[in-house]
C-alpha positions as CSV (number, residue, x, y, z in Angstrom):
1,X,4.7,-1.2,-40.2
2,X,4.3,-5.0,-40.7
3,X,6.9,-7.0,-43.0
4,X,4.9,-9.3,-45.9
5,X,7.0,-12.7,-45.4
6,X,4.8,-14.7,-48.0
7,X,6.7,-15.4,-51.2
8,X,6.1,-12.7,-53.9
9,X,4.5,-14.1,-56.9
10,X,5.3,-13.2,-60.5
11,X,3.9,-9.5,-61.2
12,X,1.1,-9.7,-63.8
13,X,0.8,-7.5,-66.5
14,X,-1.7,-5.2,-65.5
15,X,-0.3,-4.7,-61.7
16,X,2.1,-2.0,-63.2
17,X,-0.9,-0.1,-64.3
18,X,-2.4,-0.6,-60.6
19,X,0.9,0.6,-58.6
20,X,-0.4,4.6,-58.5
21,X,-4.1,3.3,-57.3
22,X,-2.7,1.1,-54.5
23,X,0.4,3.1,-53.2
24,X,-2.4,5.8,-52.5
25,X,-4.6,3.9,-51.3
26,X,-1.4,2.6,-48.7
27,X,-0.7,6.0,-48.2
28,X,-3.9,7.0,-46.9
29,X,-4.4,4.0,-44.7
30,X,-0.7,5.2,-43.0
31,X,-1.9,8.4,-42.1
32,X,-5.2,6.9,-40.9
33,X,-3.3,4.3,-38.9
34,X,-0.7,7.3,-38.0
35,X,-3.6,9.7,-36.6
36,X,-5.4,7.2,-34.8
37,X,-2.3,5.7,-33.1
38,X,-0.5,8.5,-32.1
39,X,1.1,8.4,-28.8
40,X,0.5,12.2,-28.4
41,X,-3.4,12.0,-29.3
42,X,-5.1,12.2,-26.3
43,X,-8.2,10.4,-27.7
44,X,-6.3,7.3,-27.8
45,X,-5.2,7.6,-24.2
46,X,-6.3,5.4,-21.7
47,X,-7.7,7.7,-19.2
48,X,-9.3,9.5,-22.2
49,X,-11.1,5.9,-23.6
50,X,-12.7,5.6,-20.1
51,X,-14.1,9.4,-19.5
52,X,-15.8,9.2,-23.0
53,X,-17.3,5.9,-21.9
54,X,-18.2,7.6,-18.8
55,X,-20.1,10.2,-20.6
56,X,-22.8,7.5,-21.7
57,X,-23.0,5.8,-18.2
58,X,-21.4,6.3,-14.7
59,X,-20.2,2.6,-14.5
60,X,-17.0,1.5,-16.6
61,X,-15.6,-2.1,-16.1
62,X,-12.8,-3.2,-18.3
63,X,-13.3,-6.6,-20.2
64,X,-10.9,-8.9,-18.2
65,X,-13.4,-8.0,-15.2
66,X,-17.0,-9.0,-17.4
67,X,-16.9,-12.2,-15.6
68,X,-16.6,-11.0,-11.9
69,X,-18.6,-7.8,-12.6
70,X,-21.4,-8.5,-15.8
71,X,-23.7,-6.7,-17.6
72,X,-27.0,-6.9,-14.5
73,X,-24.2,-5.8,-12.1
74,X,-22.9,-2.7,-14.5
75,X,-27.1,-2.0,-15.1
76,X,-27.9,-2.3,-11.3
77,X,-24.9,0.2,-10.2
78,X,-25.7,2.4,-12.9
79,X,-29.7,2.8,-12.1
80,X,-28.6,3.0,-8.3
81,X,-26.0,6.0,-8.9
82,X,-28.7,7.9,-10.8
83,X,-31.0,7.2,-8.0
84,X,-28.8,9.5,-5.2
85,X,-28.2,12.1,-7.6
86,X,-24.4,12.4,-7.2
87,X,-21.6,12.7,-9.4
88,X,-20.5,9.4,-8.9
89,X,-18.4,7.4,-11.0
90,X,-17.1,3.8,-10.9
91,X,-14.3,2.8,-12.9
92,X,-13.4,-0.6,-12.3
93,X,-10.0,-1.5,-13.9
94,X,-7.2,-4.1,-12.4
95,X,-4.3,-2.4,-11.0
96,X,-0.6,-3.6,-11.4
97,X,3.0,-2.5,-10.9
98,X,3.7,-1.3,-14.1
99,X,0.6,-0.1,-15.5
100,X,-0.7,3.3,-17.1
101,X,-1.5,4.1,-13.8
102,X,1.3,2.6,-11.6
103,X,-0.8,0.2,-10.0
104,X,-2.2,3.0,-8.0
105,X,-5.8,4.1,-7.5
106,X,-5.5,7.5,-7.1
107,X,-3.3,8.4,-10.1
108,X,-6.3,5.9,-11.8
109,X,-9.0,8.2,-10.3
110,X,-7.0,11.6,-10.7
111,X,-6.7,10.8,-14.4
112,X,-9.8,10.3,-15.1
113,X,-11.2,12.9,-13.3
114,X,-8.9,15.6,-15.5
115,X,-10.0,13.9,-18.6
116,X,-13.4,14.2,-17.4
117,X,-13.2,18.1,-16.4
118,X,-15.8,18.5,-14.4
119,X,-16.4,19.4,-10.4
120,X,-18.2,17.9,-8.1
121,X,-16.7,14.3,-9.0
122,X,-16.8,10.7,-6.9
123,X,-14.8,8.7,-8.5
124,X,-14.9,4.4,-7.1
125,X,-12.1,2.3,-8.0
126,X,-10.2,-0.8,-6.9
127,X,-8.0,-0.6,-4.4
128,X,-4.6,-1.5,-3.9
129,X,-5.2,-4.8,-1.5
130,X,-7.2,-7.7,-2.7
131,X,-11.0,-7.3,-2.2
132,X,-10.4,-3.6,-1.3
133,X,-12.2,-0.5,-3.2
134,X,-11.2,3.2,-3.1
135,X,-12.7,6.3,-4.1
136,X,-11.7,10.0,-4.6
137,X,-13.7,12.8,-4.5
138,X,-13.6,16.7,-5.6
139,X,-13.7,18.5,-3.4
140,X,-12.1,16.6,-0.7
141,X,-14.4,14.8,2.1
142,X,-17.7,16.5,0.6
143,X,-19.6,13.6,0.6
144,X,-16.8,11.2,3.1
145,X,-16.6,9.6,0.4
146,X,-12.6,7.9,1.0
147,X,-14.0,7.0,4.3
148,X,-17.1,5.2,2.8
149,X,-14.7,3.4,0.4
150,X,-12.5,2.4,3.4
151,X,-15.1,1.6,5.7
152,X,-16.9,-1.6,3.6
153,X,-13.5,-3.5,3.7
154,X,-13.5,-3.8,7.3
155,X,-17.4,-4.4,7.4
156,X,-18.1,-8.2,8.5
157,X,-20.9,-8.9,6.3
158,X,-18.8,-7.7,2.7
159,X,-15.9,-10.7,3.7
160,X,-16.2,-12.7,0.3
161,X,-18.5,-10.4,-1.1
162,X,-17.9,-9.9,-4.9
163,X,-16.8,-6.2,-6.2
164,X,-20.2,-5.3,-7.6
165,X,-22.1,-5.6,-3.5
166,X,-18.8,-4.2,-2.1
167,X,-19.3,-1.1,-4.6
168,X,-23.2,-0.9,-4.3
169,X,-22.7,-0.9,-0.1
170,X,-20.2,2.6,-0.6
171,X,-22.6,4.0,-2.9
172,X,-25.4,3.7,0.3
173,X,-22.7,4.8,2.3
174,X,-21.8,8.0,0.6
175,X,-25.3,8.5,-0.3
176,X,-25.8,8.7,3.2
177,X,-23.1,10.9,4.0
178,X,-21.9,8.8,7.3
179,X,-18.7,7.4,5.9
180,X,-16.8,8.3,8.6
181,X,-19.3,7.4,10.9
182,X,-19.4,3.7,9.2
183,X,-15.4,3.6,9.1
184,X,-15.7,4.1,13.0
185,X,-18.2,1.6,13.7
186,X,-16.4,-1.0,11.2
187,X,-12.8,-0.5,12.9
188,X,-13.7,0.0,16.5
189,X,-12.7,-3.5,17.6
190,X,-9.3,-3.4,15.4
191,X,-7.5,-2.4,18.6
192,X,-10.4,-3.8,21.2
193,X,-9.2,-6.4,23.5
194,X,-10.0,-9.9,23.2
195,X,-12.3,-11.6,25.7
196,X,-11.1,-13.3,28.2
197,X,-12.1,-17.3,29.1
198,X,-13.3,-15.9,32.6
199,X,-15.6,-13.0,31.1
200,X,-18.8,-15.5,31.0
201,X,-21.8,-13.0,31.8
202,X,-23.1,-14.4,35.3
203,X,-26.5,-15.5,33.6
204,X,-24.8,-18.4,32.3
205,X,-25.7,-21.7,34.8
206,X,-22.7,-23.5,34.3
207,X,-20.1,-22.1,32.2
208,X,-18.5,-25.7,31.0
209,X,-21.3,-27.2,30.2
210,X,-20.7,-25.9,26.7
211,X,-17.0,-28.0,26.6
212,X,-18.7,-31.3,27.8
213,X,-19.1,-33.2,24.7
214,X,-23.2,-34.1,24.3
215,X,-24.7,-37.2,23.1
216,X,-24.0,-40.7,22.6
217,X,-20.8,-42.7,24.2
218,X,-19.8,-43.1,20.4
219,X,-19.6,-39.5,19.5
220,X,-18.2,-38.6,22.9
221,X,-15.1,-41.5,22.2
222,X,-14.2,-39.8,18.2
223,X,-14.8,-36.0,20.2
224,X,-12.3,-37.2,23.1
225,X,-9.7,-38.8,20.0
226,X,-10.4,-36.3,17.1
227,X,-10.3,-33.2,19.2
228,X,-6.6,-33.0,20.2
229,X,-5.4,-34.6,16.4
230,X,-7.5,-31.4,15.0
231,X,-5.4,-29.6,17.8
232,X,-2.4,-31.1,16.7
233,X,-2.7,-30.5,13.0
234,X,-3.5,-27.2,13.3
235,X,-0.7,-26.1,15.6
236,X,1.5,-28.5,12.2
237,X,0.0,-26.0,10.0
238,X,0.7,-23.0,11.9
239,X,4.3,-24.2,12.5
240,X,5.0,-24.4,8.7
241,X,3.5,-21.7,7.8
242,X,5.5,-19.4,10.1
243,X,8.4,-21.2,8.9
244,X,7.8,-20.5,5.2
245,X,7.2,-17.0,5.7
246,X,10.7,-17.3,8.1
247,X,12.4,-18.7,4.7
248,X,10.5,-15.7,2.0
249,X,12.2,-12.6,4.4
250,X,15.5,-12.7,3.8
251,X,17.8,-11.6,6.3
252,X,18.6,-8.6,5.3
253,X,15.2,-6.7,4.7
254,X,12.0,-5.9,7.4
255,X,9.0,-8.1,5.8
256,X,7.1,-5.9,4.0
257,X,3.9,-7.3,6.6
258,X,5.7,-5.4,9.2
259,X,5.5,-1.9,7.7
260,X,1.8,-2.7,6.7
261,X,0.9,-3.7,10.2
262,X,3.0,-0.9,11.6
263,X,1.1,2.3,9.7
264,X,-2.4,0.6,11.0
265,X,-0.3,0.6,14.6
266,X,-1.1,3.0,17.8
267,X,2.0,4.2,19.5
268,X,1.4,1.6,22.4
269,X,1.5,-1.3,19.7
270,X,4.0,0.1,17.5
271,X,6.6,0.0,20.4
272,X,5.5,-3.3,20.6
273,X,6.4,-4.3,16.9
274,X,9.1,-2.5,17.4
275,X,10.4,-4.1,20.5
276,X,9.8,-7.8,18.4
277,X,11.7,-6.8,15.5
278,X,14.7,-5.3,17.9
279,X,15.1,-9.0,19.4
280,X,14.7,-10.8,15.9
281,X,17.4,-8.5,14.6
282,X,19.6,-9.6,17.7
283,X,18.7,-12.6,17.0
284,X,19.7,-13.0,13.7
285,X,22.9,-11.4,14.4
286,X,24.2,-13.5,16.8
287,X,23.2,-16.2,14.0
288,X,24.5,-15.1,11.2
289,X,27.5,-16.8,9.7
290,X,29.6,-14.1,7.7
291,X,32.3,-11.3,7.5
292,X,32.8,-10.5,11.1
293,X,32.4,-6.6,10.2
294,X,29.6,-6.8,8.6
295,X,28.1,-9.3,11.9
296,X,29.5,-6.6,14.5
297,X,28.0,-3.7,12.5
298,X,24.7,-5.2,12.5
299,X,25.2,-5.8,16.7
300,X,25.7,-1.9,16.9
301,X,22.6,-1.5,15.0
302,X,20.9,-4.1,17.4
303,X,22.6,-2.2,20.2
304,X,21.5,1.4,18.9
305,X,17.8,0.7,18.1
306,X,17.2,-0.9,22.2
307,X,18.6,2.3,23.2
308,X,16.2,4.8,20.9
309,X,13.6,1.8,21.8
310,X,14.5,2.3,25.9
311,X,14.2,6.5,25.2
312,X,11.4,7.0,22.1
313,X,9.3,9.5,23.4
314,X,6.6,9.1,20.2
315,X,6.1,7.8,16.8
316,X,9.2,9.9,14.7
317,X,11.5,8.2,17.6
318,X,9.6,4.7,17.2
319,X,10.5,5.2,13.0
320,X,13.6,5.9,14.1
321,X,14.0,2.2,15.8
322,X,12.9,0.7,12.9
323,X,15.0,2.7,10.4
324,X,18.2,1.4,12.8
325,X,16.6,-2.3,12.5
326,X,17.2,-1.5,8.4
327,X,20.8,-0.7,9.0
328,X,21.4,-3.7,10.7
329,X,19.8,-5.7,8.3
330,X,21.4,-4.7,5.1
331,X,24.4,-5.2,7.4
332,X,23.9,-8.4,7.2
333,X,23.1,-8.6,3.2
334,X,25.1,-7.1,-0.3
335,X,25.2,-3.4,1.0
336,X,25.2,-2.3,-2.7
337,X,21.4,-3.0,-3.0
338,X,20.5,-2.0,0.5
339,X,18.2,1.3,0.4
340,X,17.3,3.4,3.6
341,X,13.8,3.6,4.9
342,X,11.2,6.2,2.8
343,X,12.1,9.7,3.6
344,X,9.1,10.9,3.4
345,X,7.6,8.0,6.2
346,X,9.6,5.8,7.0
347,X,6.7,3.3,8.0
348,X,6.0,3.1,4.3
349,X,9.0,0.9,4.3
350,X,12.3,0.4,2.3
351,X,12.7,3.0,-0.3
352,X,12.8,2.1,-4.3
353,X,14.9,4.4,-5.8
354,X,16.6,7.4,-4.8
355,X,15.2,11.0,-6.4
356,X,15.9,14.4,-6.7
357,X,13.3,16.6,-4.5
358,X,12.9,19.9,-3.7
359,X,11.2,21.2,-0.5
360,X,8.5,23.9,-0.5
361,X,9.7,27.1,-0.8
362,X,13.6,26.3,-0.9
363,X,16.2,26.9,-3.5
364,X,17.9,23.8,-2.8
365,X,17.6,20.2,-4.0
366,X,17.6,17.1,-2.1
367,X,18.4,13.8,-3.5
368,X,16.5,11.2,-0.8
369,X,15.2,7.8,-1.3
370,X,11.5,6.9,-1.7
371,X,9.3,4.2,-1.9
372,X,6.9,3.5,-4.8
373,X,4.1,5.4,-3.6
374,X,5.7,9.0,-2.8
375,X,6.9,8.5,-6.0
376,X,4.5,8.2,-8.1
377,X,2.7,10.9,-6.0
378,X,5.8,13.4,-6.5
379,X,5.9,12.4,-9.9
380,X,1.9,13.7,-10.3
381,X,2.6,16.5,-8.4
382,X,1.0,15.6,-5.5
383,X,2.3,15.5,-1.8
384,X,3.4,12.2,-0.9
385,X,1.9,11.1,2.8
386,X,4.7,12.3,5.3
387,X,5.8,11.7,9.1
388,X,4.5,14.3,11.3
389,X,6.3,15.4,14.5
390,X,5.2,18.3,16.9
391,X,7.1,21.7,16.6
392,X,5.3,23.3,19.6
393,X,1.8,22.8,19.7
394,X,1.1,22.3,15.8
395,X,2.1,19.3,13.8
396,X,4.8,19.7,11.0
397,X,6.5,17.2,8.7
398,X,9.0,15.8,10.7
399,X,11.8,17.4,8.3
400,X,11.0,20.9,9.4
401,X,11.8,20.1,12.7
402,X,15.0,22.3,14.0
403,X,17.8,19.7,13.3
404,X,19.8,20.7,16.6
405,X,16.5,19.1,18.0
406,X,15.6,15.8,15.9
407,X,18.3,13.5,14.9
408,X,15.5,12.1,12.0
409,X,15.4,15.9,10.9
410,X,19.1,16.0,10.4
411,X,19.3,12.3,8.6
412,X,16.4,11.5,7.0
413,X,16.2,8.2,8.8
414,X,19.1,7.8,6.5
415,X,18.9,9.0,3.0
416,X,20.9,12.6,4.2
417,X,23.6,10.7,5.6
418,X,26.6,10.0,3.5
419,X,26.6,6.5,3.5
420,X,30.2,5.7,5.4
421,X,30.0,3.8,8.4
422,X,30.8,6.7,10.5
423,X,28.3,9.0,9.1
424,X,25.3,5.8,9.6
425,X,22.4,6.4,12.0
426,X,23.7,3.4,13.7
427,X,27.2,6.0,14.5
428,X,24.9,8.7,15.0
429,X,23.4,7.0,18.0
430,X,26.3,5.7,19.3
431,X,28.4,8.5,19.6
432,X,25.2,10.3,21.4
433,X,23.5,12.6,18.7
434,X,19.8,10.8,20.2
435,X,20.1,11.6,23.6
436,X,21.9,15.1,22.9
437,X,18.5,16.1,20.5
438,X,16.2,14.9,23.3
439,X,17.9,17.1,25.9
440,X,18.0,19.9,23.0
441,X,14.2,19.6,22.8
């Protein structure tokens, strides 16, 4: 209800005789406004505004994106989709923290979907990273449709594409049913190793002849001079910008770069992140200019995470490392605000909140921290992406592992720990619970 601030004139005469007329004619307009604007009517609903546009074609762009996506992109997809024949949908909408779908595609895509009601479904989306789409299908993998999706961000010839090309290239993909044959092909050289200078092929006559600066004495002087300034600008530039991103990670928390970089990690190179942060933390340590405690606590956790580093025998003991890096670094910040790692993978990175959770098929209630993304999944009743260790030959959520046997299985990587210093995981490993679960196991 609005409040008229505009100074009330004299009542006429006749506006006495009008007051029945307009108060229903108010009254009506309430309810109207009332009906409409309900929070519980499901009509008015986000998710519900998009499926009904849905209905009348498979492409919906919200306004804000007209100018990157327009009406001959929204025509072209459309005509395209109907050519394959699928259930496809695209529903192009900007994701944020906060939003009616917590910045998260899925929940987006598994909205929409149940407003839409109807099996087989592909639905396209933005994705979480910039110039990144996603897409959900029902049922799962029918068409590879995820992998499709996943595949055109790492596809050279889509870098600086706009949304509409990178959208049309995973409809060809998942119209061709090879999205996990693309993904393969687009990632295989993620983890490839890099040339080296001496790997010339032997058909080439004379391997420097391509350094020797060409042409006339002129050009070859400003090559000779400009070269090593270029050289030296660009090393200035790299300098500065390692330092600024030094100066954004504050002592007390892992960069949130590292747990990215870590998830798309082998075992081989996640030892090796691990073994960088282990030093940095020392590092820092050593450095740091505070309460003496709070230093020497942060050297146990330095001292404890080389020691599950020197002994991890695979990725739940590699987590492990980095969840001791975490103690040490809120050692060295306000405690109060320091969270463990996610319990359900601790590679997701520092956890958000702490929440009540119950395990499949037990009576009793956990309370463990999470990060943003378990959240919201455990929140829509779906099962947040967990840690897997081996339990014989099958793998099981690192949880269910016999806690005599895993020292993550008994803690949590911290959130089942009580939070006293002699209870940390940093204790834990000092005292010898790591090396008396690997000898268990």
């Amino acid at each position: 209800m609005f409040t008229d601030l505009r100074p009330r004139r004299p009542r006429r005469a006749g506006a006495r005789r009008r007051m029945p007329a307009v108060a229903a004619a108010a009254v009506a307009a309430l309810a109207l406004v009332w009906c409409t604007a309900s929070p519980g009517a499901a009509a008015g609903s986000p998710g519900q505004k998009i499926a009904d546009a849905l209905r009348h074609s498979p492409v919906y762009v919200d306004p804000s994106l007209d100018s990157a996506v327009g009406a001959a992109d929204r025509k072209r997809m459309a005509e395209q989709i109907r050519r394959t024949q699928l259930p496809i949908r695209v529903v192009l909408v900007p994701l944020v923290e906060g939003d009616s779908w917590g910045g998260d595609p899925g929940q987006l895509a598994e909205v929409v979907h149940d407003r839409l009601g109807s099996d087989p479904s592909i639905i396209i989306t933005l994705g979480e990273l910039h110039d990144d789409i996603a897409a959900r299908e029902w049922p799962a993998d029918a068409h590879q449709a995820q992998r499709a999706a996943a595949a055109v961000f790492h596809q050279d010839d889509m870098r600086g594409a706009g949304t509409a090309r990178r959208v049309e290239r995973a409809i060809d993909i998942i119209a061709a049913g090879d999205g996990e044959k693309e993904y393969e092909k687009a990632t295989a050289d993620l983890n490839a190793p890099s040339p080296s200078a001496g790997s010339q092929g032997s058909g080439s006559a004379d391997p420097s002849a391509a350094a020797r600066p060409s042409g006339s004495p002129v050009i070859r002087a400003l090559t000779l001079v400009a070269g090593p300034l270029l050289l030296l600008g660009a090393v200035g530039l790299l300098w500065r910008r390692r330092a600024r991103v030094r100066d954004l990670d504050t002592p007390f928390a892992l960069p949130r770069s590292v747990f990215a970089a870590a998830r798309r990690a082998d075992e081989a190179e996640l030892r090796e992140r691990a073994a960088e942060e282990v030093v940095r933390l020392g590092e820092e340590a050593r450095a740091a200019q505070g309460d003496p405690q709070a230093v020497g606590r942060a050297l146990d956790a330095y001292s404890a995470a080389g020691s599950v580093l020197d002994r991890a025998r695979g990725l739940p003991d590699l987590a492990g490392v980095f969840a001791l890096i975490a103690e040490g670094r809120a050692a060295l910040g306000p405690e109060e605000t320091a969270l463990p790692l996610c319990f359900f993978h601790p590679l997701h990175g520092p956890a958000a909140r702490v929440l009540p959770w119950r395990p499949l098929g037990r009576r009793e209630e956990l309370r463990v921290a999470a990060c943003e993304a378990c959240i919201r999944a455990i929140r829509s009743r779906r099962a947040p992406e967990v840690l897997t260790d081996r339990e014989g030959d099958r793998p099981v959520p690192y949880f269910e592992v016999d806690a005599a046997r895993s020292l993550w299985a008994a803690t949590g990587y911290g959130s089942l720990t009580s939070g006293e210093p002699d209870d940390s995981l940093t204790a834990r490993v000092r005292r010898g619970d790591f090396t008396r679960t690997l000898d268990a196991s």
